[in-house]
PDB file of N, CA, C, O and CB in Angstrom:
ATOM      1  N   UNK A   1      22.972 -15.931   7.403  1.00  0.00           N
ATOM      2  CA  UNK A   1      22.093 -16.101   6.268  1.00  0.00           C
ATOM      3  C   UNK A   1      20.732 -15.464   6.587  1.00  0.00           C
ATOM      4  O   UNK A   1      20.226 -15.354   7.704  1.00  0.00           O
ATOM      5  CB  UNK A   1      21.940 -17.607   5.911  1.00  0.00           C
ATOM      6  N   UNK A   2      20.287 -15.108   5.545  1.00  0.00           N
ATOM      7  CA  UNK A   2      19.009 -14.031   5.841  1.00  0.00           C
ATOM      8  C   UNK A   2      17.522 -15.049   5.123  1.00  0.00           C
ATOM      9  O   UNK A   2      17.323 -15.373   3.952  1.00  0.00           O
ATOM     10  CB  UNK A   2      19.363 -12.076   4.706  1.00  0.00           C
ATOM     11  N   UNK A   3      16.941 -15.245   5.989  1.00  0.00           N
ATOM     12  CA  UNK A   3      15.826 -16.228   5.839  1.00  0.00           C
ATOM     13  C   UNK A   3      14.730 -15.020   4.972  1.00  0.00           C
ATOM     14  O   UNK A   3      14.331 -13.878   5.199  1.00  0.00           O
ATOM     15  CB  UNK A   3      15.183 -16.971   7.635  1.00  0.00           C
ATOM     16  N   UNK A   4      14.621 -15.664   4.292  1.00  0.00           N
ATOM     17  CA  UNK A   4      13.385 -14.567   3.086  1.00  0.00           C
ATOM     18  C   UNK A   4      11.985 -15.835   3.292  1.00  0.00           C
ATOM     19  O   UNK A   4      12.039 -17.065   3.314  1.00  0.00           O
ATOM     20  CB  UNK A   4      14.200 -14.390   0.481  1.00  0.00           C
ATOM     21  N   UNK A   5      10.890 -14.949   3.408  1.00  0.00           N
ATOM     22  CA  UNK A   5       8.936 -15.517   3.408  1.00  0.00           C
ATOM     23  C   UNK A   5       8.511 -14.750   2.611  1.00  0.00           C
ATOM     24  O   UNK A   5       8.502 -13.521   2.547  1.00  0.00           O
ATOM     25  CB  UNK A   5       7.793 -15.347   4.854  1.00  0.00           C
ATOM     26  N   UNK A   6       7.889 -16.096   1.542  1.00  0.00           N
ATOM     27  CA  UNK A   6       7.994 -15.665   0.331  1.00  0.00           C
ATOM     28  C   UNK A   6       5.926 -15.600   0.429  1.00  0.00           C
ATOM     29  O   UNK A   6       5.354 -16.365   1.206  1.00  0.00           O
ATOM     30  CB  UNK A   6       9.101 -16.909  -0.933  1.00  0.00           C
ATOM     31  N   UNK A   7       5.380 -14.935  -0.167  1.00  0.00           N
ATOM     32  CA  UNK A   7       3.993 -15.056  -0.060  1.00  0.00           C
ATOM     33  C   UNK A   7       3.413 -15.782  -0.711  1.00  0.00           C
ATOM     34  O   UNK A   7       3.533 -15.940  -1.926  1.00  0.00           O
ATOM     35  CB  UNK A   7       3.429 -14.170  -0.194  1.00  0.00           C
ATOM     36  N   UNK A   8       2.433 -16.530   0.295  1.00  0.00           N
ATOM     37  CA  UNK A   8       1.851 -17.449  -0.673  1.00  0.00           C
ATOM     38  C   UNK A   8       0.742 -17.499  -1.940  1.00  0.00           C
ATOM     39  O   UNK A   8       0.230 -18.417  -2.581  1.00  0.00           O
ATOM     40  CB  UNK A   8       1.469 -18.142   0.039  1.00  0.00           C
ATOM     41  N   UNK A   9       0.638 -16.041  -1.966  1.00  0.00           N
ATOM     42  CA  UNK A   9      -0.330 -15.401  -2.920  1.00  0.00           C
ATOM     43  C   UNK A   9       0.392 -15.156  -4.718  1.00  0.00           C
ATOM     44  O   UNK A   9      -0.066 -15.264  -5.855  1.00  0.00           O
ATOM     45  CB  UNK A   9      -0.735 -13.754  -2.083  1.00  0.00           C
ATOM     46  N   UNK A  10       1.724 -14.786  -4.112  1.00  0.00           N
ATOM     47  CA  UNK A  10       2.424 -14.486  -5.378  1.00  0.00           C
ATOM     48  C   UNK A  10       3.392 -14.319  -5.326  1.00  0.00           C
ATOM     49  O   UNK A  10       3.610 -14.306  -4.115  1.00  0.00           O
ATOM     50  CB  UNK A  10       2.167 -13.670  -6.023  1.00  0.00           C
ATOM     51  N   UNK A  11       4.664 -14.085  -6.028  1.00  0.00           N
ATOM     52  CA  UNK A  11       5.921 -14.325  -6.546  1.00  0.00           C
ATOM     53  C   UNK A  11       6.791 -13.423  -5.615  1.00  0.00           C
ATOM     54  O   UNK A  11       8.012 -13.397  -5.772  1.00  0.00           O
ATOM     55  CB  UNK A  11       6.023 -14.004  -8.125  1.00  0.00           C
ATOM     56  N   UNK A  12       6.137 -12.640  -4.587  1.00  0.00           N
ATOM     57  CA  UNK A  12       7.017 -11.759  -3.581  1.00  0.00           C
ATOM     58  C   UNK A  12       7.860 -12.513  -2.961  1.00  0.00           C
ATOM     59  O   UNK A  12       8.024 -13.716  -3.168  1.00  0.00           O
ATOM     60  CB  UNK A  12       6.301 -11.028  -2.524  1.00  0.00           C
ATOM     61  N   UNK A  13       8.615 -11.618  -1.920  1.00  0.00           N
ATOM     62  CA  UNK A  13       9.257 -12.409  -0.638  1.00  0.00           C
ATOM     63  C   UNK A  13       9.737 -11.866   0.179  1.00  0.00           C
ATOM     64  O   UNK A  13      10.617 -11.271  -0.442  1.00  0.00           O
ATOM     65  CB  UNK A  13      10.145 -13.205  -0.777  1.00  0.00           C
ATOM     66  N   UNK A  14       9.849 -11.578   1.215  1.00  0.00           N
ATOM     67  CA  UNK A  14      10.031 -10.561   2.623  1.00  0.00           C
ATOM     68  C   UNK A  14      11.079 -10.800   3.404  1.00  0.00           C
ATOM     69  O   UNK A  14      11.307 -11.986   3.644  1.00  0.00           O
ATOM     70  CB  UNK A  14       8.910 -10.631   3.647  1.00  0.00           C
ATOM     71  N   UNK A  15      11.747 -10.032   3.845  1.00  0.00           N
ATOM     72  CA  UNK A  15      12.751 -10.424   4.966  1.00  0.00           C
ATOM     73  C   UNK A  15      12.291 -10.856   6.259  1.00  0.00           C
ATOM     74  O   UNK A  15      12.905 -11.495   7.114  1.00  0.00           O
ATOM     75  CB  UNK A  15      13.583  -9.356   5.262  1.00  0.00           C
ATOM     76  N   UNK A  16      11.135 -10.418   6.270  1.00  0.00           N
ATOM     77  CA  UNK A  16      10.122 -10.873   7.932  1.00  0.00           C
ATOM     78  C   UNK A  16       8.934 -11.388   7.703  1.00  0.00           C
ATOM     79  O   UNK A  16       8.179 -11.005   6.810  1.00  0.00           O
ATOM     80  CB  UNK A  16       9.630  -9.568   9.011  1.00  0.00           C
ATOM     81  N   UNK A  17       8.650 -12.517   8.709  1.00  0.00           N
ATOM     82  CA  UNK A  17       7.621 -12.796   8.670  1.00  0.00           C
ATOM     83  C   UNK A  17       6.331 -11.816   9.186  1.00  0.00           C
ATOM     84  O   UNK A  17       5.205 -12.289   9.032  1.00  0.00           O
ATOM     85  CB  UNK A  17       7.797 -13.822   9.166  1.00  0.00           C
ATOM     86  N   UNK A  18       6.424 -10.839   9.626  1.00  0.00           N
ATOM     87  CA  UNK A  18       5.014  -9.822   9.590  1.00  0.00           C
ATOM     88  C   UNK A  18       5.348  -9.044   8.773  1.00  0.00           C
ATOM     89  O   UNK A  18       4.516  -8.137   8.800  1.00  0.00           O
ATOM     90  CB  UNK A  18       4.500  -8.987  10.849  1.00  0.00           C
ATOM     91  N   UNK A  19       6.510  -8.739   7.627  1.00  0.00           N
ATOM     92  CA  UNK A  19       5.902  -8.253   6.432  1.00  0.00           C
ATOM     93  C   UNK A  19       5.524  -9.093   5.280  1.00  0.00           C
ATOM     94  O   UNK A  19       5.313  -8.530   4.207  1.00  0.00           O
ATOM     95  CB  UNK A  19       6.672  -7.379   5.973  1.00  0.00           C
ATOM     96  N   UNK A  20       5.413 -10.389   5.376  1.00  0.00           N
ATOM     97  CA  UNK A  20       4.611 -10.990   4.522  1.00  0.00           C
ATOM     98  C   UNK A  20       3.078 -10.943   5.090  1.00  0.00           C
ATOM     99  O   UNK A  20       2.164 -10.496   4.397  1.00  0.00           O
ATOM    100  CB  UNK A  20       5.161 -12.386   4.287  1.00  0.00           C
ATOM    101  N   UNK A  21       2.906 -11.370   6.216  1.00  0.00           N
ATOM    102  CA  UNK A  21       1.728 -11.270   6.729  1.00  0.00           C
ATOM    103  C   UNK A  21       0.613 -10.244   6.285  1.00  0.00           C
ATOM    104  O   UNK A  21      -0.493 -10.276   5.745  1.00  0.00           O
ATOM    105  CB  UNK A  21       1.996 -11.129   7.900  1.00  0.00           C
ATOM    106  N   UNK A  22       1.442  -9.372   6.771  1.00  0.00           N
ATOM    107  CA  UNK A  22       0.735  -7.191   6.181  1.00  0.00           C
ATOM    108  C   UNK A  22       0.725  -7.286   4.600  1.00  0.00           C
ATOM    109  O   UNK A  22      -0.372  -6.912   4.185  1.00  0.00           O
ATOM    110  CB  UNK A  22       2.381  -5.253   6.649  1.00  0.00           C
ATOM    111  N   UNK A  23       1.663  -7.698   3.484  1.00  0.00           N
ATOM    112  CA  UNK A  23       1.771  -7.731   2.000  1.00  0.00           C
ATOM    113  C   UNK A  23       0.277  -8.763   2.277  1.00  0.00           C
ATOM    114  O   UNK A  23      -0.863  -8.381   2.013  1.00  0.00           O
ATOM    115  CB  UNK A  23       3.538  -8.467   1.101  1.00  0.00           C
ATOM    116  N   UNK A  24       0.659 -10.213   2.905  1.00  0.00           N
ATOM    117  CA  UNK A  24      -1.066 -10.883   2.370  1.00  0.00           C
ATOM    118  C   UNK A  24      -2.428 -10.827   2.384  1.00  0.00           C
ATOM    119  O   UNK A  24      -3.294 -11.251   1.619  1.00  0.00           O
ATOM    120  CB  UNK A  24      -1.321 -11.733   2.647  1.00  0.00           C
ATOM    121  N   UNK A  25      -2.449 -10.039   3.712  1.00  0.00           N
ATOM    122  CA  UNK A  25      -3.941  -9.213   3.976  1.00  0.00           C
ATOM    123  C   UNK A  25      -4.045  -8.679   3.069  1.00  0.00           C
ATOM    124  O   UNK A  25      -5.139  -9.014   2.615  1.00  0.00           O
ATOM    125  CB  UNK A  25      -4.213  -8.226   5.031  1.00  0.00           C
ATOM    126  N   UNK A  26      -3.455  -7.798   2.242  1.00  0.00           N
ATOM    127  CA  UNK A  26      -3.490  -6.950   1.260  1.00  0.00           C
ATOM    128  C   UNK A  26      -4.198  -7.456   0.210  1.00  0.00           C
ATOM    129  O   UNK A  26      -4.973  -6.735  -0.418  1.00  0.00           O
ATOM    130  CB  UNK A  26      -2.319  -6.578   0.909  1.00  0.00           C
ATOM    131  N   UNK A  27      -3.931  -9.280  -0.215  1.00  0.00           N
ATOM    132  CA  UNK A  27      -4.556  -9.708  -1.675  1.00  0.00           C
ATOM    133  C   UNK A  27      -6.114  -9.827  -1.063  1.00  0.00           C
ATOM    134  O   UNK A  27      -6.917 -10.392  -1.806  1.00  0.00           O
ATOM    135  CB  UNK A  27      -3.816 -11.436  -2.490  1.00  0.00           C
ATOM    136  N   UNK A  28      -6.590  -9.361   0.183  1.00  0.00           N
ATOM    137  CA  UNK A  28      -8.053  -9.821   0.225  1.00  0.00           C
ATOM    138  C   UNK A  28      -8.857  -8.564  -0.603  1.00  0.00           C
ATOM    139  O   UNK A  28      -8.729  -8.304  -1.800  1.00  0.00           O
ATOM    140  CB  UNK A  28      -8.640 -10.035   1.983  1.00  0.00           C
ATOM    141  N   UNK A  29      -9.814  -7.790   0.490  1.00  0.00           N
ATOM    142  CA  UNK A  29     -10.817  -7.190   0.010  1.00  0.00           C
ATOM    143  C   UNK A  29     -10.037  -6.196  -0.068  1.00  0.00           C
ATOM    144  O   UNK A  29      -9.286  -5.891   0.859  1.00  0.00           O
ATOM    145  CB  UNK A  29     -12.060  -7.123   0.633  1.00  0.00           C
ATOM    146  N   UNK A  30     -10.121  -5.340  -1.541  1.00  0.00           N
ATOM    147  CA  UNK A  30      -9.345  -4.088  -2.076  1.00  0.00           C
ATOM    148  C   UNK A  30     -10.344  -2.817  -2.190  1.00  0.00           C
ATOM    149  O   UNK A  30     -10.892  -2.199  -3.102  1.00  0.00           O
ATOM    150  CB  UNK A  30      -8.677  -4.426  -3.620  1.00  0.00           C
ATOM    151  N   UNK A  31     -10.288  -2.758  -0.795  1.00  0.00           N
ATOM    152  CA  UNK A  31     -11.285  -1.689  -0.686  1.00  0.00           C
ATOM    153  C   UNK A  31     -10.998   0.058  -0.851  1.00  0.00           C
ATOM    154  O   UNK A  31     -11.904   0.886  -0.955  1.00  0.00           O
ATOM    155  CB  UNK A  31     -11.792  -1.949   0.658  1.00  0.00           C
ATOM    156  N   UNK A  32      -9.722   0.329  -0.846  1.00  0.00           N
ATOM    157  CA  UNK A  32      -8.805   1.340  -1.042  1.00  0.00           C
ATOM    158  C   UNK A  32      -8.727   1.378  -3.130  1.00  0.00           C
ATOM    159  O   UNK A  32      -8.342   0.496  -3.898  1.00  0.00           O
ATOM    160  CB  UNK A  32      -7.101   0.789   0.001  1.00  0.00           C
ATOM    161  N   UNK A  33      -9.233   2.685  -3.402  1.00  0.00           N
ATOM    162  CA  UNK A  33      -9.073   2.449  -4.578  1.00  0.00           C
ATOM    163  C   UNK A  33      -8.775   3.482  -5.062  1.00  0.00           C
ATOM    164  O   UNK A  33      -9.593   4.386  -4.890  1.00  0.00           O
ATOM    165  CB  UNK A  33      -9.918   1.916  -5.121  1.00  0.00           C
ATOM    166  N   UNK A  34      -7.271   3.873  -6.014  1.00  0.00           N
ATOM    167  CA  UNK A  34      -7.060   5.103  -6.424  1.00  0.00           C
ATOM    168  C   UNK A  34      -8.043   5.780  -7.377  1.00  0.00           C
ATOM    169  O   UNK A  34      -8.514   5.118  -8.302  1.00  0.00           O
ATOM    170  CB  UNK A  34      -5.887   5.083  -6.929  1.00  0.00           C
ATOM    171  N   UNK A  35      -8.432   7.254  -7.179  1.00  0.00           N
ATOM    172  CA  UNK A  35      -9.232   7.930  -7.969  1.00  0.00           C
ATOM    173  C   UNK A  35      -9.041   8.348  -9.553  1.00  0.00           C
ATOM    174  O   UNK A  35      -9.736   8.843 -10.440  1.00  0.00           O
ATOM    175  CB  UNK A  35      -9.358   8.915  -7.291  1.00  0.00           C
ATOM    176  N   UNK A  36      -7.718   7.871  -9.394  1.00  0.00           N
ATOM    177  CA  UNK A  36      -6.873   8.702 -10.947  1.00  0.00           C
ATOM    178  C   UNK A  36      -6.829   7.751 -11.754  1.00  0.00           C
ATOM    179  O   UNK A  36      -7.031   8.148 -12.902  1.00  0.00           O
ATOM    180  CB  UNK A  36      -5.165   9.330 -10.902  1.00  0.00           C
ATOM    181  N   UNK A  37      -6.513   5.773 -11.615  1.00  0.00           N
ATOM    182  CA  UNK A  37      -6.110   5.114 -12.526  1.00  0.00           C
ATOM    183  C   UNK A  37      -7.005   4.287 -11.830  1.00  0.00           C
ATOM    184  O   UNK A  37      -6.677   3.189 -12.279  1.00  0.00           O
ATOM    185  CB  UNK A  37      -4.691   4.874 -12.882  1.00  0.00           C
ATOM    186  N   UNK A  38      -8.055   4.043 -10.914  1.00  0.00           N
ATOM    187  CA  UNK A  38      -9.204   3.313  -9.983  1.00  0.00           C
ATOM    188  C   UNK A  38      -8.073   1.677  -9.837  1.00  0.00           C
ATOM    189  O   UNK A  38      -8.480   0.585 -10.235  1.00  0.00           O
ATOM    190  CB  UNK A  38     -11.295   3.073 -11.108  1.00  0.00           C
ATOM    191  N   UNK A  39      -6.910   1.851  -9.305  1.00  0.00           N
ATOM    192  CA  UNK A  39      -6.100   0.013  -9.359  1.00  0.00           C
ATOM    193  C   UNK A  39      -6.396   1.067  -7.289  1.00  0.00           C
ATOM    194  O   UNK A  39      -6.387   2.179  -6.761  1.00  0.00           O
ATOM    195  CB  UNK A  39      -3.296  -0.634 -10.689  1.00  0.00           C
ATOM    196  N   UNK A  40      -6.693  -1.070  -6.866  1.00  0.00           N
ATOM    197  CA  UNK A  40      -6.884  -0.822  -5.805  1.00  0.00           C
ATOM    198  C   UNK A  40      -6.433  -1.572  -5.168  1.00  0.00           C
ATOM    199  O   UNK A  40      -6.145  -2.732  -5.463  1.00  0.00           O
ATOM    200  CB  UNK A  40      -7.791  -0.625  -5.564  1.00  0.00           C
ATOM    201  N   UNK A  41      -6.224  -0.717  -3.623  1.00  0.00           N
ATOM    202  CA  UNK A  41      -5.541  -1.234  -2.691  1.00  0.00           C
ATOM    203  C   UNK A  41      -6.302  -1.972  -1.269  1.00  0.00           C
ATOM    204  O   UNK A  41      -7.232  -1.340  -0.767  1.00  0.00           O
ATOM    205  CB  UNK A  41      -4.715  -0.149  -2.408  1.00  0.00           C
ATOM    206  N   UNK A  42      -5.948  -3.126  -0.723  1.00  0.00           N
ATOM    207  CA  UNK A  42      -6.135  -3.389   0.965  1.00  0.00           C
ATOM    208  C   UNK A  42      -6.290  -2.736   2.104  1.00  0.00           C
ATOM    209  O   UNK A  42      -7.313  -2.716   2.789  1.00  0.00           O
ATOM    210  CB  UNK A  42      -5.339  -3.863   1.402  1.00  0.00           C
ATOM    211  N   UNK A  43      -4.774  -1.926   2.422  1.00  0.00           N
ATOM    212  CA  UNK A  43      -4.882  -1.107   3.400  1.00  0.00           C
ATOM    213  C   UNK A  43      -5.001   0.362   2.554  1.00  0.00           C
ATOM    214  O   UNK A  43      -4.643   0.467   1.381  1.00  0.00           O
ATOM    215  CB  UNK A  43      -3.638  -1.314   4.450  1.00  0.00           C
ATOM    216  N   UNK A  44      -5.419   1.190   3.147  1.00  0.00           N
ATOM    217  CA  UNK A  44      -4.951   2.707   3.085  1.00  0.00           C
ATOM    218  C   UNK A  44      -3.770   3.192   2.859  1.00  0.00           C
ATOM    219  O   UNK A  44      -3.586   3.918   1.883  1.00  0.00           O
ATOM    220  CB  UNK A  44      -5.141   3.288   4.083  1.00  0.00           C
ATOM    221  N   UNK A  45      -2.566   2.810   3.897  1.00  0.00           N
ATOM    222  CA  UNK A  45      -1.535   3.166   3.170  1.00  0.00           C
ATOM    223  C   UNK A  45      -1.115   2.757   2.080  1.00  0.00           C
ATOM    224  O   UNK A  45      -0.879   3.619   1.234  1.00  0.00           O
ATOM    225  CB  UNK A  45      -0.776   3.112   3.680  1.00  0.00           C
ATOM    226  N   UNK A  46      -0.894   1.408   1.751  1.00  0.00           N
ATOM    227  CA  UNK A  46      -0.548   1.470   0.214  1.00  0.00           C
ATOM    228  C   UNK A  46      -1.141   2.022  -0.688  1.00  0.00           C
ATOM    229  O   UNK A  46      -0.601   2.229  -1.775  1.00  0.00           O
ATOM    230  CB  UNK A  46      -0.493   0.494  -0.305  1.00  0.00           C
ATOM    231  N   UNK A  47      -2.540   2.417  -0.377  1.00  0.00           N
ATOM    232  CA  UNK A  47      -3.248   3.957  -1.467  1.00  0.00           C
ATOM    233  C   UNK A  47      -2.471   5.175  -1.629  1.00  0.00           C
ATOM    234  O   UNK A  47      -2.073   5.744  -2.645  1.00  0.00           O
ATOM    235  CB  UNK A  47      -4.698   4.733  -0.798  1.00  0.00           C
ATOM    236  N   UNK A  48      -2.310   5.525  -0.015  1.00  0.00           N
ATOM    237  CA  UNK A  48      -1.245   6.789  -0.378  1.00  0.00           C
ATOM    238  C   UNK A  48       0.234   6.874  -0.573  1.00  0.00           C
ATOM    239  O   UNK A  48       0.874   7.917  -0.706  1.00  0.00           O
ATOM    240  CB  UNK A  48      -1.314   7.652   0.557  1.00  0.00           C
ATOM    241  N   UNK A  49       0.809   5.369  -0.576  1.00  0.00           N
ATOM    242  CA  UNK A  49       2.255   5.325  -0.952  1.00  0.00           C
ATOM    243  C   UNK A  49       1.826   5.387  -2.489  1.00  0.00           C
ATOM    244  O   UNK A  49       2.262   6.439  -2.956  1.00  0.00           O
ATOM    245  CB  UNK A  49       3.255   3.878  -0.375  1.00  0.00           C
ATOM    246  N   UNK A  50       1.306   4.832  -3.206  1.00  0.00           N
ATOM    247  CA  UNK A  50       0.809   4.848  -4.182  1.00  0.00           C
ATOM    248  C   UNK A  50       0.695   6.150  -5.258  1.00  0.00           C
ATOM    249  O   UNK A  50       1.143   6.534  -6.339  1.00  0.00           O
ATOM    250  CB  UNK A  50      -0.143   4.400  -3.780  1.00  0.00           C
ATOM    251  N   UNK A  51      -0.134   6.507  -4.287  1.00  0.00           N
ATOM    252  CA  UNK A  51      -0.722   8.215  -5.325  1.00  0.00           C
ATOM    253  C   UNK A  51       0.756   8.685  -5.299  1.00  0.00           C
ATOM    254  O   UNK A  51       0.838   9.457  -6.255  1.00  0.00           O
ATOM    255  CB  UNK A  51      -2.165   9.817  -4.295  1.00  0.00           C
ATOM    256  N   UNK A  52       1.683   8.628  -4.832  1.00  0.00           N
ATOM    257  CA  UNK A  52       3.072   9.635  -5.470  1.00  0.00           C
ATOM    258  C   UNK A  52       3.361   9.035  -6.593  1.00  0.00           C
ATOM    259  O   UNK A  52       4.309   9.635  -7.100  1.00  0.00           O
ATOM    260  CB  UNK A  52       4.588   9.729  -4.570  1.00  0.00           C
ATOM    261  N   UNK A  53       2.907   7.842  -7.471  1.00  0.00           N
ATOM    262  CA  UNK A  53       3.324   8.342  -8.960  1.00  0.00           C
ATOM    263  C   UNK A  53       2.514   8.892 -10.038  1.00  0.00           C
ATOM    264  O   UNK A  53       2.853   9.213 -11.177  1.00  0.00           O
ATOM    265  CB  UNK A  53       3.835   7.365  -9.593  1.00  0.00           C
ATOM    266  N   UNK A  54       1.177   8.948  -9.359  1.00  0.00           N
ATOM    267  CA  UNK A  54       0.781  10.316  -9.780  1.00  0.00           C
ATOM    268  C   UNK A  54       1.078  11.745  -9.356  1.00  0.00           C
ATOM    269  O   UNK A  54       0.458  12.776  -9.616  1.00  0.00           O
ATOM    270  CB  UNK A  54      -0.293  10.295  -9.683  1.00  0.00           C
ATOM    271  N   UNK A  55       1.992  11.584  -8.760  1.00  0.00           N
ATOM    272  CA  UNK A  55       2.525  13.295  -8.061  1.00  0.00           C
ATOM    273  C   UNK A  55       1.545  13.556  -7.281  1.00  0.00           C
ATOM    274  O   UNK A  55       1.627  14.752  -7.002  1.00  0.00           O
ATOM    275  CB  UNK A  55       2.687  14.767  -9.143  1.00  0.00           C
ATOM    276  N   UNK A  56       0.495  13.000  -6.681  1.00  0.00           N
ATOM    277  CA  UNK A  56      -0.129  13.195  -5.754  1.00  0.00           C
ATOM    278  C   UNK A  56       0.032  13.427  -4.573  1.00  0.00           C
ATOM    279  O   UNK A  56       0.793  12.618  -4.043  1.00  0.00           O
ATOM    280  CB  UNK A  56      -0.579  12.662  -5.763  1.00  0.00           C
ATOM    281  N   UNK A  57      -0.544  14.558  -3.604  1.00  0.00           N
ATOM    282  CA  UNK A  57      -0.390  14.563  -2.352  1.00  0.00           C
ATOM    283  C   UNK A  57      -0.223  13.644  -1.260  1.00  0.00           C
ATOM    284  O   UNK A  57      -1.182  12.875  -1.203  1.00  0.00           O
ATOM    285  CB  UNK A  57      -1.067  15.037  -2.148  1.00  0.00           C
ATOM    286  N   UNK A  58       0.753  13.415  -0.259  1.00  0.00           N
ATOM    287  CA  UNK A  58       0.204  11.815   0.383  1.00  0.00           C
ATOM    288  C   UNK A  58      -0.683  12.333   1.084  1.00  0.00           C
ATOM    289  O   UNK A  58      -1.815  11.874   0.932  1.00  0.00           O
ATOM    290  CB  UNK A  58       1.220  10.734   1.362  1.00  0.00           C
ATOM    291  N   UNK A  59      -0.488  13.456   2.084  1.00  0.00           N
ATOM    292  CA  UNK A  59      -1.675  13.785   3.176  1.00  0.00           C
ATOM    293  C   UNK A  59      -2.272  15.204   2.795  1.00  0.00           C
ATOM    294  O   UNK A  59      -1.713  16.092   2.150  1.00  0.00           O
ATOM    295  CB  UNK A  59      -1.049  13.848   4.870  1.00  0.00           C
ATOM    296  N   UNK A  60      -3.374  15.203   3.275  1.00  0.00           N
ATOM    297  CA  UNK A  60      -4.029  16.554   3.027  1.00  0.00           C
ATOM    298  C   UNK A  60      -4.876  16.387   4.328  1.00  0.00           C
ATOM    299  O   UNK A  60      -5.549  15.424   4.694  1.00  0.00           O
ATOM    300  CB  UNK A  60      -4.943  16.792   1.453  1.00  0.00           C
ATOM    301  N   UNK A  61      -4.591  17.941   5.095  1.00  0.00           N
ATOM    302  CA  UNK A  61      -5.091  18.291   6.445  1.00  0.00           C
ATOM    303  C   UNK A  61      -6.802  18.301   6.235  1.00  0.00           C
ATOM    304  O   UNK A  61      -7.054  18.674   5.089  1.00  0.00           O
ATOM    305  CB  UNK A  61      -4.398  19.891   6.980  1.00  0.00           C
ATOM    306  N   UNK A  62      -7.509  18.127   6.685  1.00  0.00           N
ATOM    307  CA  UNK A  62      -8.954  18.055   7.011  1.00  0.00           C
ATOM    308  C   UNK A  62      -9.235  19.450   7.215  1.00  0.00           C
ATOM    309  O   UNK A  62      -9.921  20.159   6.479  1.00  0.00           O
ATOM    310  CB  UNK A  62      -9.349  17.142   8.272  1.00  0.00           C
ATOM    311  N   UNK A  63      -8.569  19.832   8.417  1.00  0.00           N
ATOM    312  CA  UNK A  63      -8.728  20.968   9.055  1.00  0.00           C
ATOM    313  C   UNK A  63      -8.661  22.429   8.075  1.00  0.00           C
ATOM    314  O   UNK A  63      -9.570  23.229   7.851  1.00  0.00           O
ATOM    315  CB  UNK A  63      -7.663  20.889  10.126  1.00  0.00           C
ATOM    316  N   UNK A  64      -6.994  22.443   7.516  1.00  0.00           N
ATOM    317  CA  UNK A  64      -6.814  23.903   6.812  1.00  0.00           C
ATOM    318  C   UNK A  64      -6.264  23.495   5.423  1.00  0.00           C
ATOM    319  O   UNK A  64      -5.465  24.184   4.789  1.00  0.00           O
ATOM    320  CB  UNK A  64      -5.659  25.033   7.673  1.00  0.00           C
ATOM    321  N   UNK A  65      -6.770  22.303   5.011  1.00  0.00           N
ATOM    322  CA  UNK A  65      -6.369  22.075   3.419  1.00  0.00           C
ATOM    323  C   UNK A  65      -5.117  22.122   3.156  1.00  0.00           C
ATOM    324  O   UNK A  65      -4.944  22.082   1.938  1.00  0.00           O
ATOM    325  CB  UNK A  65      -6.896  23.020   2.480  1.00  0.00           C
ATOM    326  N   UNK A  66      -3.949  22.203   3.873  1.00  0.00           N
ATOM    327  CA  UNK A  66      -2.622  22.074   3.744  1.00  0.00           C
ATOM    328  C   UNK A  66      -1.766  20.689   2.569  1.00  0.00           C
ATOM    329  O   UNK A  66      -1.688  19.814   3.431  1.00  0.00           O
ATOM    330  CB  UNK A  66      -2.316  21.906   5.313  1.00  0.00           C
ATOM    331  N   UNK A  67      -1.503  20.405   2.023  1.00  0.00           N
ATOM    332  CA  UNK A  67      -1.222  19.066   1.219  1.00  0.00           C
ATOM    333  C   UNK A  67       0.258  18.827   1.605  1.00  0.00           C
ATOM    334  O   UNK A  67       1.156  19.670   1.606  1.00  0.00           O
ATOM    335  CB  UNK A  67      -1.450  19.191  -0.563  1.00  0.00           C
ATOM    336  N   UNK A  68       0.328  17.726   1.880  1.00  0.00           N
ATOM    337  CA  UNK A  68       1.911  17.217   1.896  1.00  0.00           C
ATOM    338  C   UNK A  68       1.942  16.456   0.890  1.00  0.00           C
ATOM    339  O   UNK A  68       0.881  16.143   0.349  1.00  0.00           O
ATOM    340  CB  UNK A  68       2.488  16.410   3.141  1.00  0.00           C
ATOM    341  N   UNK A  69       3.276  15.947   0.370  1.00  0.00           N
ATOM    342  CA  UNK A  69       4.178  15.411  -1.043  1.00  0.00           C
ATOM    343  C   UNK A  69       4.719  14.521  -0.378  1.00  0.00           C
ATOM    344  O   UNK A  69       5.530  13.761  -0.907  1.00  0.00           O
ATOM    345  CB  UNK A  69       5.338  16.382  -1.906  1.00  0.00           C
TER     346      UNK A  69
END
């Protein structure tokens, strides 16, 4: 049987207890905020998992402007 932790923030629920943990940090300070529709995120990555449904780049090089999808 597969034990599911469900968050205590909201109606989710995780197969592990450190991915509920990582999902609950998330409801604090939403300091990550998309530029296109401004809904914001906790960590950083869920910003750039995010921007792909705006067809957005996930990474873009610093260095030579390269964009990854």
């Amino acid at each position: 049987m597969n034990e599911q932790f469900p968050c205590s923030l909201c109606e989710k629920t995780f197969s592990s207890w450190k991915g509920k943990k990582q999902h609950e940090g998330g409801h604090g300070d939403k300091k990550y905020k998309c530029e296109i529709c401004q809904s914001a995120f906790g960590y950083l990555s869920n910003l750039i998992d995010h921007r792909s449904i705006h067809n957005e780049p996930r990474y873009s090089c610093d260095v030579c402007g390269m964009k990854i999808r």
